[in-house]
Each structure stands twice: as structure tokens, then as C-alpha cells.
SELOZA-296112 format. One record per residue: residue number from 1; residue in one letter; chain; y negated, z, x negated of N, C-alpha, C in turn. Coordinates in pm, whole numbers, plus 32768, in hexadecimal, padded with zeros to 4 digits. Atoms other than C-alpha are relative to their C-alpha. Example, Ala and Ser with C-alpha at 12.3 -4.5 7.8 and 13.67 -1.06 7.14 Angstrom:
<recs>
   num   residuo   cadena     nv     nw     nu    cav    caw    cau     cv     cw     cu
     1         A        A   8077   8000   7FA7   81C2   830C   7B32   7F88   8000   7FA6
     2         S        A   8077   7FFA   8052   806A   82CA   7AA9   7F93   8049   804D
</recs>
This chain:
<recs>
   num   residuo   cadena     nv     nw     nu    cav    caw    cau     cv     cw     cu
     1         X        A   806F   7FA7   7FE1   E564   9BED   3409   8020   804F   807E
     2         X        A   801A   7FA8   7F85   E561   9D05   34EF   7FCC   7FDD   8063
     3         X        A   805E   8013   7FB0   E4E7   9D02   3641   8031   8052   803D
     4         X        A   803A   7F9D   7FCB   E43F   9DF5   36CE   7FAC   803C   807D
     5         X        A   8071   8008   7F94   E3B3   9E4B   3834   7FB7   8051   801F
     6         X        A   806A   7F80   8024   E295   9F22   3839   7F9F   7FBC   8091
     7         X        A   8057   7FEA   7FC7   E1CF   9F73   397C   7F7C   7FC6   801F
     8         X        A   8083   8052   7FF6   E0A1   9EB0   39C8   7F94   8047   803B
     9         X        A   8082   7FC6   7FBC   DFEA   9F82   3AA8   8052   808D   802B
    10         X        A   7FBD   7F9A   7FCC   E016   A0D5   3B3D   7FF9   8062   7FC5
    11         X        A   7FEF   7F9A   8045   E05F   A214   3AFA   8058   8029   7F7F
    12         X        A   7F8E   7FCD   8053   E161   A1F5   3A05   7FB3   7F8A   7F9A
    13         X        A   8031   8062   8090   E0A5   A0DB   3920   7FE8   804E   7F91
    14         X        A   8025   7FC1   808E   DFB6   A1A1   3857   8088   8040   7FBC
    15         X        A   7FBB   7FB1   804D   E0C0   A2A1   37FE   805F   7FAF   7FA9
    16         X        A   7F87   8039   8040   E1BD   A19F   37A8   7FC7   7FA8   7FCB
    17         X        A   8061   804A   8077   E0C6   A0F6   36DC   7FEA   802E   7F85
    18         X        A   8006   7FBE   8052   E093   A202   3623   806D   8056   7FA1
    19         X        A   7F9B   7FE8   8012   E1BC   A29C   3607   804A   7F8E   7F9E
    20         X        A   7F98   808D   803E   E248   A13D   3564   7FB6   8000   7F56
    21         X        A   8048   8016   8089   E110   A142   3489   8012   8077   7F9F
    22         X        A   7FEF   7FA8   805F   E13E   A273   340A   80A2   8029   7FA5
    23         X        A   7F62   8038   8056   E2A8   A217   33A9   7FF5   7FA0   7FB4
    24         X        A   8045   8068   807D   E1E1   A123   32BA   806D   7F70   8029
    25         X        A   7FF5   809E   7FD2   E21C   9FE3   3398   7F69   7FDA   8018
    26         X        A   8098   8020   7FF9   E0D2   9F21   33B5   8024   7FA4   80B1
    27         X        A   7FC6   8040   7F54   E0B6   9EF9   353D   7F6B   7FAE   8029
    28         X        A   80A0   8026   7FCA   DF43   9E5F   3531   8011   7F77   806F
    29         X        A   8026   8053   7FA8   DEFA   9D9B   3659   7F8D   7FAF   8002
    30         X        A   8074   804C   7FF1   DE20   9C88   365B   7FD4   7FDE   8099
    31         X        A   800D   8039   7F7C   DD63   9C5D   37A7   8047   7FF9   8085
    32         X        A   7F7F   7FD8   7F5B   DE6E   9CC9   38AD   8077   7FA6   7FBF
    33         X        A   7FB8   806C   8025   DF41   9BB0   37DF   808F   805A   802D
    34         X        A   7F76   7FEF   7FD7   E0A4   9BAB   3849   806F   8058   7FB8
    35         X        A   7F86   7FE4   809B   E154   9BE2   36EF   7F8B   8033   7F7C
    36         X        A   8052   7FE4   80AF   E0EA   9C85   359D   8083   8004   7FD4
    37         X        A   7F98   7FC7   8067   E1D1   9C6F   34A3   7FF8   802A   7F5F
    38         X        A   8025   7FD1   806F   E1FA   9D39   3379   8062   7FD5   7FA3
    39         X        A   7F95   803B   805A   E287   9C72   3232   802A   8052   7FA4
    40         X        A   8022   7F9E   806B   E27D   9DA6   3165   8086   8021   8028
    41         X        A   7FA3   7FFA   7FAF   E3A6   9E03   3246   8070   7FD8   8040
    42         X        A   7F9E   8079   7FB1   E432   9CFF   32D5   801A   800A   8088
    43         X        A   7FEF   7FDB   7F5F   E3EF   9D4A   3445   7F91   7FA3   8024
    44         X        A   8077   7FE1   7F8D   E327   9CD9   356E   802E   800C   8052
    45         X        A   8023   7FB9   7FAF   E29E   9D7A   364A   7FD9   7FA4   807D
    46         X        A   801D   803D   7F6C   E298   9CED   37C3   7FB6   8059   806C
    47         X        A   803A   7FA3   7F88   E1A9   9D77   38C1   8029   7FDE   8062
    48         X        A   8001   804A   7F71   E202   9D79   3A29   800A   807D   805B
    49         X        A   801A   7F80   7F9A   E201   9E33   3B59   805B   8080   7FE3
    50         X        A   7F9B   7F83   8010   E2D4   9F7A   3B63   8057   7FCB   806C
    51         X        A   7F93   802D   7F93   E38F   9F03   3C7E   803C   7F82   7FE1
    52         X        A   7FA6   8041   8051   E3E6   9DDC   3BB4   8045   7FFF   7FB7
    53         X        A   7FD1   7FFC   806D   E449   9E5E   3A9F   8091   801E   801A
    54         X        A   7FA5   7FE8   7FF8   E581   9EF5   3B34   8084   7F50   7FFD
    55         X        A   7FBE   805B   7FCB   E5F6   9DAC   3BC0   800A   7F9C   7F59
    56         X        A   802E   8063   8060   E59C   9CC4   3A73   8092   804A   7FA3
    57         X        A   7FCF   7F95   8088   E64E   9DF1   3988   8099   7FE8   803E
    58         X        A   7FA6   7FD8   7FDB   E764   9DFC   3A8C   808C   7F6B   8010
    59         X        A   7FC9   808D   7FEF   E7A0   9C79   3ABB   8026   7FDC   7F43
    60         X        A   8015   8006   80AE   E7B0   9C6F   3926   7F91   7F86   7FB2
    61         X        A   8057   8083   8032   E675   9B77   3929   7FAF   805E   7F88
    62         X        A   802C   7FA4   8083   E5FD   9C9E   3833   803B   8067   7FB2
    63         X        A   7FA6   7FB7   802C   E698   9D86   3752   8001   806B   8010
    64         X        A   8020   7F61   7FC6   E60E   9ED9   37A4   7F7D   8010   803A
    65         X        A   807F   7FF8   7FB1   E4F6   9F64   385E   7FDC   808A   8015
    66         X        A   8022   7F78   7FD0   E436   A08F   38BC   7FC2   7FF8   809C
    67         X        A   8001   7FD1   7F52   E430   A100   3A2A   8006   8062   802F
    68         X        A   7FDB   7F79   7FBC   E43B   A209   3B30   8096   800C   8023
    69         X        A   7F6A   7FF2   7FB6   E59B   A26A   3BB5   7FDA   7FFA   807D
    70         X        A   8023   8032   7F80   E523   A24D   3D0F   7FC8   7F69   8001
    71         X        A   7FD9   80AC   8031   E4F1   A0ED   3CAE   806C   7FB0   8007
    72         X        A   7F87   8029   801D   E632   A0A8   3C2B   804A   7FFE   807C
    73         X        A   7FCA   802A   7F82   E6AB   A0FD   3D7A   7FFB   7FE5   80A3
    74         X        A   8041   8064   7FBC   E5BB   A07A   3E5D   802D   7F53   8004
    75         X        A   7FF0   806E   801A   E605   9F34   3DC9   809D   7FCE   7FEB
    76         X        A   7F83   8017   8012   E772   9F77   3DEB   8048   7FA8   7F9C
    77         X        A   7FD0   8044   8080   E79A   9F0D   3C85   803D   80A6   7FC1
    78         X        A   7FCC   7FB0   804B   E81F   A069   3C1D   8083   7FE7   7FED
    79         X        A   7F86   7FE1   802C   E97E   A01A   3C14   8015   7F62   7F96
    80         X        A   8025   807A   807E   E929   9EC9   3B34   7F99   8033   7F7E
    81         X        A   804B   7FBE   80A8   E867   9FAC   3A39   8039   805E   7FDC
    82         X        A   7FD7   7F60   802C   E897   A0DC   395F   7FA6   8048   7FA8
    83         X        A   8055   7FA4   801E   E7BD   A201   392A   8004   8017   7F59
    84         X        A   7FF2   8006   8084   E785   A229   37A9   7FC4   807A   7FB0
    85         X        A   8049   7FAF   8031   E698   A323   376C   7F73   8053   8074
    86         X        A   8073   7FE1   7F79   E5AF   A3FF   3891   7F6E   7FF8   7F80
    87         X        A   8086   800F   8065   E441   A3E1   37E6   7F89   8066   802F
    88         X        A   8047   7F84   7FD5   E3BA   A527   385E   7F44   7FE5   8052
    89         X        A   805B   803D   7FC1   E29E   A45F   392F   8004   7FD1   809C
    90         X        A   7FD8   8053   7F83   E23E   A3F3   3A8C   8083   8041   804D
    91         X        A   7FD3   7FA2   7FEF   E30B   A503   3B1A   7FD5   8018   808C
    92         X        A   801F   8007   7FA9   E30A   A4F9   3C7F   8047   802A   8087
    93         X        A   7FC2   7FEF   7F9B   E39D   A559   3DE4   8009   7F96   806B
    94         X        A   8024   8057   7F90   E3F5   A472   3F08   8024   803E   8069
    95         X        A   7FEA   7FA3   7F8E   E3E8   A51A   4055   7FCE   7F79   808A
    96         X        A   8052   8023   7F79   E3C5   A4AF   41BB   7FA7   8063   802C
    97         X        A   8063   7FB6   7FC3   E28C   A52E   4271   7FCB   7FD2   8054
    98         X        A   803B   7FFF   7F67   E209   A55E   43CE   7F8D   8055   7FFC
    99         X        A   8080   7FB1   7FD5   E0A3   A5E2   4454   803B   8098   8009
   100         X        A   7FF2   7F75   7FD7   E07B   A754   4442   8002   8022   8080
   101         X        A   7FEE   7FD5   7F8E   E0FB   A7E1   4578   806A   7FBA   8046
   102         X        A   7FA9   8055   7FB3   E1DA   A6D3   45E3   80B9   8024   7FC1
   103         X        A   7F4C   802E   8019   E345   A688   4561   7FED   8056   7F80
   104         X        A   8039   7F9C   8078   E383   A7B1   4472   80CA   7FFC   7FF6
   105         X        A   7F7F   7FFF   8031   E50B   A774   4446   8014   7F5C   7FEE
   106         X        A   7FFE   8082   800D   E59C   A644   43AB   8093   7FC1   806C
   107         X        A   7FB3   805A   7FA5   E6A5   A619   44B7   7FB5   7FDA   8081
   108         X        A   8049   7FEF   7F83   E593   A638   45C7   7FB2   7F24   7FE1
   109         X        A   801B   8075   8000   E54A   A4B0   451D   8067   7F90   800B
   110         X        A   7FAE   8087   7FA9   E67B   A407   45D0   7FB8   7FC1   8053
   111         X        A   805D   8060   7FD0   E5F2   A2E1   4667   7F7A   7FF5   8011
   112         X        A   80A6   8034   8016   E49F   A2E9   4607   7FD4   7F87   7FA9
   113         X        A   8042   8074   8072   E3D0   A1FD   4524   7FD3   801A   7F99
   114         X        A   8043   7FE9   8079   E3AF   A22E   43D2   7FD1   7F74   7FA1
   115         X        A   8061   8074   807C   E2AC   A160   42D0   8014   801F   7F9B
   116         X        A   7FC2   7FC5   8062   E331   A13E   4197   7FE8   7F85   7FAD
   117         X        A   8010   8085   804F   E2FA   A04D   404E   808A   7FE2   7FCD
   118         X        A   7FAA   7FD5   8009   E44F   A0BF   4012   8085   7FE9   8042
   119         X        A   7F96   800E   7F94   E526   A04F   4125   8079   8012   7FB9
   120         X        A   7F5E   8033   7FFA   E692   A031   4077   8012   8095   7FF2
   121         X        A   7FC3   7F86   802E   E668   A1A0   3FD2   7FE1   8043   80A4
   122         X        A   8003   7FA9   7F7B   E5F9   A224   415B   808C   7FEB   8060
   123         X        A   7F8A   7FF3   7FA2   E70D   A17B   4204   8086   8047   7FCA
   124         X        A   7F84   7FC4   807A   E7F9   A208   40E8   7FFF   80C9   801C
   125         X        A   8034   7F61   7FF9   E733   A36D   411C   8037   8016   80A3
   126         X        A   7FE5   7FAD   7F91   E74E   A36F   42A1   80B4   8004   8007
   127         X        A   7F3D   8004   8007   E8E2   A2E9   4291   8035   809B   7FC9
   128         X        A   7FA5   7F90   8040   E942   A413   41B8   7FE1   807B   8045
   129         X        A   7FF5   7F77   7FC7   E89D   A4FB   42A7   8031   800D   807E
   130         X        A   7FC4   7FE7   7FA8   E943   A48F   43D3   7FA6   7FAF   8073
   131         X        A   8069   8041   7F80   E7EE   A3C1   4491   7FF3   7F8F   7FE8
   132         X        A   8068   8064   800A   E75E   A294   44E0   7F7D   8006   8025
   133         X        A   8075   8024   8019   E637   A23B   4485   7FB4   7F72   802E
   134         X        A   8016   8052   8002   E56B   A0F5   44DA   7F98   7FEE   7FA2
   135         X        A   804D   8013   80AC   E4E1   A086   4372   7F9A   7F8F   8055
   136         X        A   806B   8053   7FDC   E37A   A00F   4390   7FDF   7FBD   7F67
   137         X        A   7FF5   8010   80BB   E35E   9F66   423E   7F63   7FB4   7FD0
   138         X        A   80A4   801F   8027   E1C2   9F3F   4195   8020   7FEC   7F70
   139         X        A   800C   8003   80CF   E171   9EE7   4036   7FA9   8075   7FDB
   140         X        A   8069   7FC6   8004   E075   9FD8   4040   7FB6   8054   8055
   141         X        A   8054   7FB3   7FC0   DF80   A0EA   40E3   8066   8055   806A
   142         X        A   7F84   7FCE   7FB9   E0BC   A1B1   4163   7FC7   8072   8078
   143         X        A   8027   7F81   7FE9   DFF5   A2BC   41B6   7FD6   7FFE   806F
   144         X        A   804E   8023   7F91   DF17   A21F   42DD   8058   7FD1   8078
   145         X        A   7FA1   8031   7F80   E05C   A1B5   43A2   7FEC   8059   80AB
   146         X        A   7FF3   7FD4   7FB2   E065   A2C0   4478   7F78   8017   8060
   147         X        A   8072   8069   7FB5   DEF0   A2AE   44DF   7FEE   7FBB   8050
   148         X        A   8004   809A   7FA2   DF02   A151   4529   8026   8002   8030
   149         X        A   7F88   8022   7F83   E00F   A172   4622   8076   7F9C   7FAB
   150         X        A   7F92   804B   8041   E0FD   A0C3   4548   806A   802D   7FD7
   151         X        A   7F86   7FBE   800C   E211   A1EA   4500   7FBF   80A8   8020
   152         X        A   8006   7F77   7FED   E251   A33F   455D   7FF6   807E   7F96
   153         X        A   7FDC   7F8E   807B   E29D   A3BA   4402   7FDE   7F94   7F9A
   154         X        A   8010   801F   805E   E296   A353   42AE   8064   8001   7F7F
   155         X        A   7FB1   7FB9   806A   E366   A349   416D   7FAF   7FC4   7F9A
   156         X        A   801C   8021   8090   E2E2   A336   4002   7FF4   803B   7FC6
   157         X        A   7FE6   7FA8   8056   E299   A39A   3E96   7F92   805F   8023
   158         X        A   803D   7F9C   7FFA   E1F8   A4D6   3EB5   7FD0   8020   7F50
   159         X        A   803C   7FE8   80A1   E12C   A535   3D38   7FB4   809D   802C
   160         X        A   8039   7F85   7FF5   E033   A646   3DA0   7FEC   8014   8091
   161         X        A   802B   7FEC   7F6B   E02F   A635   3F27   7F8A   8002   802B
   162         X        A   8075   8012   7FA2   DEB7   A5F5   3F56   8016   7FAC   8048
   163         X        A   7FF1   8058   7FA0   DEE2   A4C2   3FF2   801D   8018   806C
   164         X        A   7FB5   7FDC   7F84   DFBF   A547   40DE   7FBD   805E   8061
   165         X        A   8019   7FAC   7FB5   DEE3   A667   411D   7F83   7F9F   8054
   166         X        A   8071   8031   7FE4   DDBC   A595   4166   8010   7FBC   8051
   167         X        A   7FDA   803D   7F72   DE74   A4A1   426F   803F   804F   804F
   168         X        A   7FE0   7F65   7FC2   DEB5   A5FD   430D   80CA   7FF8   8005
   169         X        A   7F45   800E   8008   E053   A5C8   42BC   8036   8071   7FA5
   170         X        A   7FB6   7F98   8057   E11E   A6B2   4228   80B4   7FD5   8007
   171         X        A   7F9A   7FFA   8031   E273   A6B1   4183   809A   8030   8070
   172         X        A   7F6B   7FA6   7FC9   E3C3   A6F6   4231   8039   8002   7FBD
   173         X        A   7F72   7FD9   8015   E4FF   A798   41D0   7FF5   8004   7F59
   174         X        A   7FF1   8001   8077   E55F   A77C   4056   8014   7F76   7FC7
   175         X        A   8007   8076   805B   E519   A629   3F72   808C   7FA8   8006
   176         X        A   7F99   804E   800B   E5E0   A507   3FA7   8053   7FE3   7F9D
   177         X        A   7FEC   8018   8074   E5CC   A4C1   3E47   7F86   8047   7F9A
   178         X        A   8063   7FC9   805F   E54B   A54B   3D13   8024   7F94   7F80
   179         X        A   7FFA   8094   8073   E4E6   A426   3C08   7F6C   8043   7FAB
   180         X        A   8079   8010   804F   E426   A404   3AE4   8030   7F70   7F86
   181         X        A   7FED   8057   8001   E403   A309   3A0F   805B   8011   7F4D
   182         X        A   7F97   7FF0   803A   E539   A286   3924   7FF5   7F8B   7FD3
   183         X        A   7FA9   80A0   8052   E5A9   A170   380F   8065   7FDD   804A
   184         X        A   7F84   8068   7FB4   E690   A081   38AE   804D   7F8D   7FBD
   185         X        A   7FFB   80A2   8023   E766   9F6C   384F   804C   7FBC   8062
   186         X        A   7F8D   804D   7FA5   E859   9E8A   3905   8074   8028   7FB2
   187         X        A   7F4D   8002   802D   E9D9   9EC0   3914   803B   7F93   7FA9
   188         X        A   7FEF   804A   804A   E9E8   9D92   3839   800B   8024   7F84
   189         X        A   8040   801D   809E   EA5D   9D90   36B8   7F6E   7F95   7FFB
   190         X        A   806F   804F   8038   E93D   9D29   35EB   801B   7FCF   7F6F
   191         X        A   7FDF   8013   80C4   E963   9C71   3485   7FFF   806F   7FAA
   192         X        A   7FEA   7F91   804C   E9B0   9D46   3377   7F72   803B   7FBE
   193         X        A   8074   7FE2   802B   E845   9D28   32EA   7FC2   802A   805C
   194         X        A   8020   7FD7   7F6E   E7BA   9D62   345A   800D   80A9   801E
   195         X        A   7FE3   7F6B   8008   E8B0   9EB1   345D   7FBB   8050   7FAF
   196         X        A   802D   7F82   808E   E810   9F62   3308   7F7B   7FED   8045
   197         X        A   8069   800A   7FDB   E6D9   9EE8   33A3   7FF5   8066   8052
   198         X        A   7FF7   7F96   7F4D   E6FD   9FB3   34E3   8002   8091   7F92
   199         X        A   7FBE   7F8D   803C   E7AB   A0D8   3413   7F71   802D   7FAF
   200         X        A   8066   7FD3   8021   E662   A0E7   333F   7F70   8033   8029
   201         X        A   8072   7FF5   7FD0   E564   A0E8   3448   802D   806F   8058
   202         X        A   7F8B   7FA4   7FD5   E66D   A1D7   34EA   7FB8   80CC   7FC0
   203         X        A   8038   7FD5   807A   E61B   A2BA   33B8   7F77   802D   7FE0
   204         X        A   808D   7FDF   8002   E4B6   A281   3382   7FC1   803D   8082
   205         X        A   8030   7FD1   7F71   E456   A2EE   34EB   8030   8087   801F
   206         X        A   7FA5   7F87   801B   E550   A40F   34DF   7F96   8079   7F8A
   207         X        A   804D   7FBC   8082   E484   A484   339D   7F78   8025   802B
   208         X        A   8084   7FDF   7FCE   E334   A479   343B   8007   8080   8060
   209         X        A   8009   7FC1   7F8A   E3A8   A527   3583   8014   809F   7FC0
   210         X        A   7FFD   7F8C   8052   E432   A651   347F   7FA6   801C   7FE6
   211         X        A   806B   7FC0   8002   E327   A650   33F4   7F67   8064   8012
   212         X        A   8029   7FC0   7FCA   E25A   A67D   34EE   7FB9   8063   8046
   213         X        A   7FE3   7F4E   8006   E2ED   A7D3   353C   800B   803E   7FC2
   214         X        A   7FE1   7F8C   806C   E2FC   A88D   3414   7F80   7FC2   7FB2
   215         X        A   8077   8000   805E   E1FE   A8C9   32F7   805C   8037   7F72
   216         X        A   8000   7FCE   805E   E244   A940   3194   7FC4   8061   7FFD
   217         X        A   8054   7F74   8039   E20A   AA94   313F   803A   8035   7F74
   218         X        A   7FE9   7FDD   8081   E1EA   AB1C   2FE3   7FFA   8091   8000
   219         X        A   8034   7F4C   8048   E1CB   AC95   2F6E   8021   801D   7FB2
   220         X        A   7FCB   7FA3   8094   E1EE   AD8B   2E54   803C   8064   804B
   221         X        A   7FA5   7F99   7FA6   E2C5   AEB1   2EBE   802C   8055   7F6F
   222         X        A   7FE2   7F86   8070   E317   AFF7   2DD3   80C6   7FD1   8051
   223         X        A   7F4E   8003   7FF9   E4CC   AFE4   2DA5   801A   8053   8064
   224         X        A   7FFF   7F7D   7FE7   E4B8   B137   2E42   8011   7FD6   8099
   225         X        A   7FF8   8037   7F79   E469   B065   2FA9   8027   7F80   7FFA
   226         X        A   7FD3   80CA   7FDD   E513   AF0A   2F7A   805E   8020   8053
   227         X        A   7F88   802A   7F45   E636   AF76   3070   7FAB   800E   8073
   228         X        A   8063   7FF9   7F81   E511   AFED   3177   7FD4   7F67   8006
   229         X        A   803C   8098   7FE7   E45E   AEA5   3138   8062   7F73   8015
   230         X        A   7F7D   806D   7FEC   E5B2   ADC8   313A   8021   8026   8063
   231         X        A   7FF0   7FF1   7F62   E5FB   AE63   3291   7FA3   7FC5   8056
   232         X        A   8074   8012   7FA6   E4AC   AE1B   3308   7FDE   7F56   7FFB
   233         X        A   7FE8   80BD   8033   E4C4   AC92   3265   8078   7FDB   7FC5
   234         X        A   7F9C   8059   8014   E612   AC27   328D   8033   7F72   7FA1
   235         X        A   8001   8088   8034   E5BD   AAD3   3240   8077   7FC2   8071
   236         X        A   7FAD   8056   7FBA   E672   A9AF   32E6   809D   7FFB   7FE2
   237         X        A   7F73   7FC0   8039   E7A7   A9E8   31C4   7FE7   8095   7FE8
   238         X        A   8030   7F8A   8064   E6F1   AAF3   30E0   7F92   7FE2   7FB9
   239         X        A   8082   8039   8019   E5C2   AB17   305E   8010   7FF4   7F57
   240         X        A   800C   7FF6   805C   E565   AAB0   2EDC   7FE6   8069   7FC8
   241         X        A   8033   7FA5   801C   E528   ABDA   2E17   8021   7FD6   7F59
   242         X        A   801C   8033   80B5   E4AD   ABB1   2C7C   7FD3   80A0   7FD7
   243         X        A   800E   7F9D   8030   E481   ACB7   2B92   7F55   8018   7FC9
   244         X        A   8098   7FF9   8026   E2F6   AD2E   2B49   7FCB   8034   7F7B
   245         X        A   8051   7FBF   807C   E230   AD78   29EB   800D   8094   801F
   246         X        A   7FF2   7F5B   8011   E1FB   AEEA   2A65   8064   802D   804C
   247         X        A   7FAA   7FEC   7FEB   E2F6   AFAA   2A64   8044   805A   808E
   248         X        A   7FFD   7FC5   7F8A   E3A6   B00D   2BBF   7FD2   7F8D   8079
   249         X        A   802A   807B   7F94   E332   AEE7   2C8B   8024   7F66   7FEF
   250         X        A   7FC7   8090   7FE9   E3A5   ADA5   2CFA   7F91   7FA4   805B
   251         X        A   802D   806A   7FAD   E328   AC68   2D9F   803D   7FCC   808C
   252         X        A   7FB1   8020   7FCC   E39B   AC0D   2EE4   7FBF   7F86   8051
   253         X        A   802E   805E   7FBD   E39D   AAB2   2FA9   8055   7FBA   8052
   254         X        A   7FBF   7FFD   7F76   E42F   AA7B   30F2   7F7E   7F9D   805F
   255         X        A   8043   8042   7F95   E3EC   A9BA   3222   801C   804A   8085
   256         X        A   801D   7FB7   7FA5   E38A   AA3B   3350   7FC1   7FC6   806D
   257         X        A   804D   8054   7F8B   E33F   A9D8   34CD   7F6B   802C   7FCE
   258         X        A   807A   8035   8019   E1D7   A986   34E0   7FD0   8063   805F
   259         X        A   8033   7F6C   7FAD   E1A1   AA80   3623   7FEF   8085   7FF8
   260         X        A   7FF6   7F5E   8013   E230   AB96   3581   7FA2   8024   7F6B
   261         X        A   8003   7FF3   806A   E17B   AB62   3439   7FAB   8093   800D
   262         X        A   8061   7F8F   7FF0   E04D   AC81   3499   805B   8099   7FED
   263         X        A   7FB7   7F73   7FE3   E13F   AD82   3507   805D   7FFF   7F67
   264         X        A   7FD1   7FE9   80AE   E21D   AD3C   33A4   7FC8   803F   7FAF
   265         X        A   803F   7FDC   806C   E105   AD67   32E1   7FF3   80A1   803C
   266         X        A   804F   7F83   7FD9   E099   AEAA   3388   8094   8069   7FE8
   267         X        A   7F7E   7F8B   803C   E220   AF55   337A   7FF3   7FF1   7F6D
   268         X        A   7FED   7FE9   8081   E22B   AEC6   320A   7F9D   8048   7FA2
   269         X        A   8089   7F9A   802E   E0C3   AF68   31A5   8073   80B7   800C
   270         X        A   7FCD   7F6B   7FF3   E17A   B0AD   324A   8066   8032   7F82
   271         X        A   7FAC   7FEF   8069   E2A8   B09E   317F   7FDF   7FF6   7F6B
   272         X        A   8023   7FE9   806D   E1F6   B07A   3034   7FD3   7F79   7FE8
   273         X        A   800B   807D   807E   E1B9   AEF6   2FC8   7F79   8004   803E
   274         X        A   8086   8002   803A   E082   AE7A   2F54   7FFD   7F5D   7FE9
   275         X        A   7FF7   809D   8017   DFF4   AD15   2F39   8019   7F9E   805D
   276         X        A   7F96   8059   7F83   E08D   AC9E   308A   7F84   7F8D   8009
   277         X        A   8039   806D   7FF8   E00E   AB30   307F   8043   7F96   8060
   278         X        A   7F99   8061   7FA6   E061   AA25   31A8   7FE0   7F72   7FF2
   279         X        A   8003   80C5   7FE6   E094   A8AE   3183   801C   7FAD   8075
   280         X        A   7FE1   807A   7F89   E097   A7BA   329C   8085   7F9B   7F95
   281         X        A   7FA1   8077   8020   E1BC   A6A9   3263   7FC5   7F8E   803B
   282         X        A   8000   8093   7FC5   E193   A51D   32AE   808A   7FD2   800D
   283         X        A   7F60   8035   7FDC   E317   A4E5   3288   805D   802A   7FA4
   284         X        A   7FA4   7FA5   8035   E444   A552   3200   809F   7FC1   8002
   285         X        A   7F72   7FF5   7FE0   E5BC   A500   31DF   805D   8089   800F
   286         X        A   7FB3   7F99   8000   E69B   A617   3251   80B8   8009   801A
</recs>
């Protein structure tokens, strides 16, 4: 059986809850319970912290996992894991930050005090730029350090910067790191049944994330404009095109990003087709 480490709390749970479920794994949780496992499948599913998961996935006490990449090397388990798949989620910046007005360069934080949940990736961040730093290391409430009298600065994940604006801090210099969150496994072979396992959930997750992004679009189109409308819908290879009852017109059915679908329809109206119909996807092999 698979095993699987899935998020317990946080920002990256729901998505990677959903994300799993909608790759038709059954991730139901009973009661905060530890484990669900799905027999339909042959997996379970392990909840646990995000900051565990790296270490568990990385030590090979589990077989794969979903996490942040600022995780992975927080927990200086990145060079005992390997990235498998980014999961277009939880998508984040890590920056150091000082009070507005104060320390507005990041070499101007040699020998200061930075608060950080983070310590291995800060001392890793100031080393490569040439400073020391004195790592203040919290589990939590990063934000209030400087306040309290407890550091001069700050480092962490940054998502939408209220936080930051609201403990009057702001951002220096350019992102330590840019993470979001990623399938993992350990550098370890895994049994051969274990491997197809991986390779399928590999697959199914891959299929969703396509999905996604693109929609199905259908139309009718006169012959006269199928090269205008085949310019305008590429398709991913090429698009389907079938022959129609009346004569002079075809069917066409292509896939298409999901952002651009509005503006498609509106060039392909121009160019002549008729019918333009859009489908959402749930998943896909490509």
C-alpha cells in the first residue's frame, strides 16, 4: 500500500485535499484522524504537519508527500528528497523584512537580529550574501518580533503581504526564495508495486492540473475559414476537424487555455464559425 503524506492543517491542506480527491483518491477524514486509507486504491493517506512532512518523506518513513519547497529546505531534507511534480498551489515568497523606514538594504542587516521559523534556510540566505545574521528562531507569530524588542528584522513566507503591512514591516531587496507547493518522494528505490503506484498518482494529478487550464471548445466553421480558425486554435497538437451534413462546413474540437477562451470565441465569431461551445475538463491524459 501506498503511503501518502498529506497536510494536516494550513494553507496547503484544503488544496491538497482536493486536488488528490479530484484525482479520484478518497481522502475523507474522519475527525482530524491521523490516517484515511483508500482500499479502492491501495493508498493511505497520512496527515501531518507541513513541516513534517518533508522530514518523514525525506527519512523514507513515507513514500511520498505533498509540501512547500520552502519546507523541503527549511527542514534541510531537500537533498534527501526529490521534487516530482510542482502542484500549481500555495505559491509563495520568502523575504526578510524590517519596519518601514528603518533597514531598507539587505546588507545594512549584518549583525542584526533576525526572527525566523526558518532558521537553517536564513543562515543559508545570509551566508550566500556575504552577512551575519543572529537567527532568532519562534514557532510562530514572526511578525510581532520586532515590536517586542526581540529582533531587528524578520524573515518569512510572504503570500499576500497584509500581515506584514499591518505589523508596519515591509519587504527588503528581492525574495530569498520562491516556493510553492510540490509532490515529493525520498531518494530511496521503492518496490516495484510502490513505483507504478507513485507513477500513477504521478499521472492522475498531472491530469487534473491540465485540466485545470484548458477547456474544450467546439465550433462549426464554413471550409472557406478553417485555416483562419486553425490559426486562431492551434490546439495543443491540432485540432479535430469532422466533416458536416451541410455542405461546406465542418466541425471543429480543440482545446484551449481556459483564460483565453472569451477572446477565442470572439476572433472565431469574427472569422466566420458558428456554434462555438466551451467545456470545462476534470482530467485528462496528455
Amino acid at each position: 500500500m501506498l503511503r501518502v503524506a498529506v497536510p494536516n492543517k494550513g494553507s496547503l491542506s484544503g488544496p491538497a485535499i482536493q486536488l488528490l480527491s479530484d484525482a479520484g483518491y478518497r481522502v475523507h477524514r474522519e475527525h482530524k484522524a491521523l490516517f484515511a486509507t483508500d482500499t479502492a486504491n491501495d493508498v493511505q493517506f497520512v496527515f501531518l504537519r507541513p513541516t513534517d512532512i518533508a522530514r518523514t518523506v525525506g527519512s523514507g518513513v513515507l513514500d511520498v508527500g505533498i509540501t512547500g519547497q520552502d519546507l523541503l529546505q527549511a527542514a534541510g531534507t531537500d537533498v534527501s528528497t526529490r521534487e516530482l511534480l510542482p502542484l500549481d498551489f500555495g505559491v509563495s515568497r520568502f523575504y526578510f523584512a524590517a519596519p518601514a523606514g528603518g533597514i531598507g538594504e539587505l546588507r545594512e542587516l549584518d549583525g542584526r537580529r533576525v526572527a525566523t521559523s526558518f532558521a537553517p534556510l536564513v543562515s543559508a540566505a545570509a551566508a550566500d550574501l556575504g552577512i551575519e545574521v543572529d537567527v532568532i528562531e519562534l514557532d510562530g507569530a514572526v511578525e510581532t518580533a520586532v515590536e517586542l524588542g526581540l529582533a531587528d528584522a524578520i524573515a518569512d513566507v510572504v503570500e499576500t503581504g497584509a500581515s506584514l503591512h499591518e505589523a508596519g514591516l515591509r519587504t527588503i531587496g528581492e525574495p530569498i526564495l520562491r516556493s510553492e507547493a510540490v509532490l515529493v518522494r525520498g531518494t530511496r528505490d521503492l518496490p516495484e508495486d510502490s513505483e507504478q503506484a507513485v507513477e500513477v498518482l504521478i499521472q492522475r494529478l498531472r491530469g487534473v492540473l491540465i485540466a485545470r487550464q484548458y477547456v474544450m471548445m467546439d465550433y462549426n466553421c464554413p471550409t472557406s475559414a478553417l485555416d483562419a480558425a486553425r490559426a486562431i486554435t492551434p490546439g495543443m497538437e491540432s485540432p479535430t476537424v469532422s466533416p458536416l451534413d451541410e455542405r461546406g462546413w465542418v466541425a471543429v474540437r480543440v482545446m484551449v487555455l481556459r483564460h483565453q477562451a472569451q477572446v477565442i470565441m470572439d476572433r472565431l465569431w469574427a472569422a466566420g464559425a458558428r456554434a462555438i461551445l466551451v467545456t470545462p475538463l476534470e482530467a485528462c491524459r496528455l
